[in-house]
Structures are given as structure tokens and as C-alpha cells.
C-alpha positions, 0 to 999 in steps of 0.5 A: 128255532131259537126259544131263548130271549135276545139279550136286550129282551131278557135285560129287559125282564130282569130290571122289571123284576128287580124294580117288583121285587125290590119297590113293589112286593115289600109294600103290596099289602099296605099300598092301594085305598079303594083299589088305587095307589095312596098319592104319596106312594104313585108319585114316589113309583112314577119317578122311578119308573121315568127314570128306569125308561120304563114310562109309558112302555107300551105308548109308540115312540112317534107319541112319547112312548117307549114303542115296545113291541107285543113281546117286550110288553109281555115281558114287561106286564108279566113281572108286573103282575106278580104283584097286587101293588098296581091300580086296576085302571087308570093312570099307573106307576108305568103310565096312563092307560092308552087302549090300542083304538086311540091311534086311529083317531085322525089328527084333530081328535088325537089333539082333543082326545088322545093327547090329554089322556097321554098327559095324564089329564083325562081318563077313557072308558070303553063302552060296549058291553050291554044287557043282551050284548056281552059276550056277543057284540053282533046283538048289540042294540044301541042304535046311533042314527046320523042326522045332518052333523050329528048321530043320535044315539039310544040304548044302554051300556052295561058293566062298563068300567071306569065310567064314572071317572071317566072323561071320554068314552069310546062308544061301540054302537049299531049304523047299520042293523042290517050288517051288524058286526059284518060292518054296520057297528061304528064307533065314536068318541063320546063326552062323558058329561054330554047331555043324553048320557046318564048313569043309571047304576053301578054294579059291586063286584067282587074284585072292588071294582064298580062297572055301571049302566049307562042309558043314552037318550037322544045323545048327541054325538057330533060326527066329527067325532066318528073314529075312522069310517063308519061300519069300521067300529067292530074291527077296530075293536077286535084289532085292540082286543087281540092286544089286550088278550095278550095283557090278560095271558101276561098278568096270569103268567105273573100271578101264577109265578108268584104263588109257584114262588110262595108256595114253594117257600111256604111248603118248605117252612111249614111243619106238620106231624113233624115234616115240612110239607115240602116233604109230602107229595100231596103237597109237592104234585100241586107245585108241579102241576103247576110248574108245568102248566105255567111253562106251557102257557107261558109258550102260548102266551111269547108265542102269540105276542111274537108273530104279533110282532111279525105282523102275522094274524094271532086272533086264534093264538091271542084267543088260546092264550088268553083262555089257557093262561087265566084258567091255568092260573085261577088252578095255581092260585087255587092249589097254593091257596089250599097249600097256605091252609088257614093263612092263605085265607086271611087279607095278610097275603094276596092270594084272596085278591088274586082267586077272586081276581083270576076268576073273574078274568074267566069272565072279562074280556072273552069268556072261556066258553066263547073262546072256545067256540072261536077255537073250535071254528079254526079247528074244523075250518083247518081240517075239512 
């Protein structure tokens, strides 16, 4: 049992960081407006990143992509992450956003969906989420009803980020309610500018992100546009969730590594009663804590993303990764917060962005609550 990255994976690791520290940390605090890179910034950073080879990393070879695997791609978001100098969605430094579910759309809908998105001329939107329906997809109530070529869809869509500037949506809704997530939730590619389809508000959050509801009236969505067959939508789902589970996991792994690294220094430059605070255990045990929580979850998280690529199943890893990971790393965010004292709290350091960031990814995604409930399942399955 070998723990140590291939060479090539480490070279790997070690270049995204280089290109974080060097590119992108200097300019974190004076780089985005309204959570997206300045224009003049994005094409400067786009360059480097085709040049370096790192363009559309996680995209597979056979559609222009680098065709990294779930390890290397951890590797990659994870130095990523250590900074705030990234768009939160959308189309950024590395590539547009491509969610996992896109290739496996048929030939002709990855001419009219996928490859404008690989182009970086159109955005998606996932619409899944609703008012009775977060955490529990199986209660889902948007109803789409084939009639002749078309589905007819009604209901509501809540929280669904990006909609707004979204050209395409990714629709999760109900063919079958007697099935329900057991093969009766299919899924469709929408038109966001479709007659029927209406957003009906936008929710301020707390992360400077504006998720909204979107009502479907008569929506009429041509069957065509079904991706794969029906009753298939929620396991297609629950295919790329795994992946993005894995991102989650990654970005805490970054953030938590970085705030390790600032407190560190902080601890070290701060003097108080005539001691640095590097000098007092109080201050000394929070880093610790940790350094240690942040190796285990970085175990987790490498662990979950190899088997991945073993093609081996990870839902029970990819969950315990993504709930250990952000709690651990809101708790480090949290103790090097405290540590800054009075500067940690001003907009001059990331550490606000980043509390209130992690937090909310206890949320996102899979509350903890729910994946410990999936846990737990696994546990008293395994020992009956």
C-alpha cells in the first residue's frame, strides 16, 4: 500500500501551485466585481492556463479536454481553491463549467447543447431543487406529462443557481410519480428563454450569490430533448453528484490549507504581552487541531477519488468525504479567524469570504444531516 503521489501526479500538484501562488494569491482581494473576474484579469489568466495545458482539465480527451482523472482533478481544484481569485460558476480561468451529465446526451443534443458550452458560448443551469424538494429529490413534484412530441411540464424550481444567465437548463422532473426516484424522475434539456418558463424571483445569499425560483407553466419541452431514457434522470443525477462531492471535498482541502499557512505565519509575526502567539498554546492547539483534521480528510478525499478511478463505487466515500472535509474546514476557518483577532474580520483577508463560504457548503449540495443519514444506511447494512 503505497500513500505517495506518482511523480506525474505530484509535478502535477506542484505547478497548480506555483501558478496560485504566483498569479493568483497576489491579486485575490482586488480581482473579481460582483463574484466574477474583471474582463482584462480572466483573459490574462485564460492564456496562461491554455499554455500550461491546463485548459479544460476535467473535460475528457475525445471532446477537447485534458482527460484528467478524479485524482488528478482533486489534485488540480484543491491548489485551486486556496484562493478567492476564482468565479464561483460559469465559464473560468481553467475552462467553462461542463457538469458531468452533459456526456450522456446523444449525438445530436451534444451538437446543440454540449459543444456551445465547450465553446465557451453558452452557460447551463441545473434545475432540481424545489420548495418541498432539496435535500430529498423523491419529493419532488414538478410533473412533466408526454403528450405526442412534446412534455408538458409544471411546477417550481427553487434556489437554482445560475438561472438567470443561463442559456440551457438541465430539468429534473417527475414521468412517473408512482416510481418516483426509483425510475419514474427523468431528465430534459430545457431552453431557458422557452415560453412557459418564468423566474419568478432571486434569493440574496449570503455567499453574493443570487440562486431563483423558477415557475414552469405549460412548458413545452420537445422530446428529443429527453437525455438518455426516461425514468434514467435521477441516476444520472446521482452519477455526477458523486463527482461534484469529490470538488466539494478538494476546495475544502485548499481552503483549510491556506488558512493552516496564515495562521501559521500570523501566529508567528503577532506579538502580544511581549510574545508572539506562536508561543502560546492556546493559539499553537488551534493550528494543530487543525493540521491534523486536515490530513485526514485529505486521506478521505484522495482515497474517494482513486477507487473513482478504479472504477469501483464511491457513493458511501464520495459522501463521507464531502461531509468530513467542509465541516473540518469551516472549524479551521473558524480557529484562524479567531487567531487574526480583529483583522481577520476585515474585507482586507479572505477569511470572511471563506467562513461564510464554507458554511454554507454544510448546506449545498447534500446537507451534512442527509449524509449522514446515507452513512449511517451503509453502517447498519454492513453489520447486520
Amino acid at each position: 500500500m503505497d500513500f505517495n503521489l506518482p511523480e506525474e501526479l505530484q509535478m502535477l500538484k506542484d505547478t497548480v501551485r506555483k501558478f496560485v501562488d504566483h498569479e493568483l494569491i497576489p491579486i485575490e482581494m482586488h480581482s473579481q466585481e460582483n463574484n466574477e473576474l474583471k474582463p482584462e484579469i480572466r483573459e490574462r489568466l485564460e492564456k496562461k492556463t491554455k499554455e500550461m495545458g491546463l485548459w479544460m482539465f476535467d473535460v475528457p480527451e475525445e471532446y477537447g479536454g485534458g482527460g484528467l482523472g478524479s485524482l488528478a482533478q482533486v489534485l488540480v481544484w484543491e491548489q485551486m481553491c486556496r484562493t478567492i481569485a476564482l468565479p464561483s460558476r460559469g465559464r473560468g480561468i481553467f475552462g467553462p463549467e461542463i457538469r458531468p451529465i452533459l456526456y450522456a446526451l446523444n449525438d445530436d443534443q451534444k451538437k446543440r447543447f454540449l459543444d456551445p458550452i465547450l465553446r465557451g458560448e453558452k452557460e447551463l443551469c441545473f434545475m432540481q431543487t424545489e420548495p418541498d424538494a432539496g435535500s430529498d429529490p423523491g419529493s419532488m413534484k414538478t410533473r412533466a406529462v408526454r403528450q405526442g412530441d412534446y412534455y408538458i411540464v409544471n411546477g417550481t424550481k427553487r434556489f437554482i443557481t445560475g438561472a438567470d444567465k443561463a442559456d440551457f437548463g438541465q430539468l429534473m422532473a417527475v414521468t412517473d410519480p408512482a416510481k418516483g426516484s426509483h425510475g419514474g424522475i427523468s431528465c430534459f434539456m430545457v431552453d431557458m428563454k422557452s415560453p412557459g418558463l418564468k423566474i419568478t424571483a432571486k434569493y440574496k445569499t449570503m455567499m453574493g450569490e443570487e440562486p431563483c425560483e423558477i415557475v414552469f407553466d405549460d412548458l413545452k419541452v420537445p422530446a428529443e430533448n429527453l437525455v438518455g431514457k426516461e425514468g434514467e434522470g435521477f441516476k444520472l443525477a446521482q452519477k455526477w453528484l458523486g463527482i461534484g462531492r469529490l470538488k466539494h471535498g478538494a476546495r475544502a482541502l485548499g481552503v483549510a490549507e491556506r488558512c493552516i499557512e496564515m495562521g501559521s505565519r500570523y501566529a508567528k509575526q503577532r506579538v502580544t504581552f511581549g510574545k508572539p502567539l506562536s508561543e502560546r498554546q492556546g493559539i499553537t492547539f488551534k493550528l494543530a487541531d487543525s493540521y491534523v483534521e486536515l490530513h485526514a480528510a485529505r486521506l478521505m478525499v484522495y482515497q474517494a477519488a482513486w477507487k473513482n478511478d478504479q472504477n469501483e463505487d464511491i457513493r458511501t466515500e464520495a459522501y463521507m468525504a464531502k461531509m468530513f472535509a467542509d465541516e473540518m474546514s469551516f472549524r479551521v476557518v473558524d480557529r484562524v479567524l479567531q487567531i487574526h483577532g480583529g483583522i481577520g474580520l476585515t474585507l482586507d483577508l479572505p477569511l470572511a469570504k471563506w467562513f461564510v463560504d464554507q458554511r454554507s457548503r454544510m448546506i449545498t449540495e447534500g446537507a451534512s444531516e442527509v449524509m449522514r443519514m446515507v452513512i449511517a444506511r451503509e453502517v447498519l447494512k454492513r453489520y447486520n
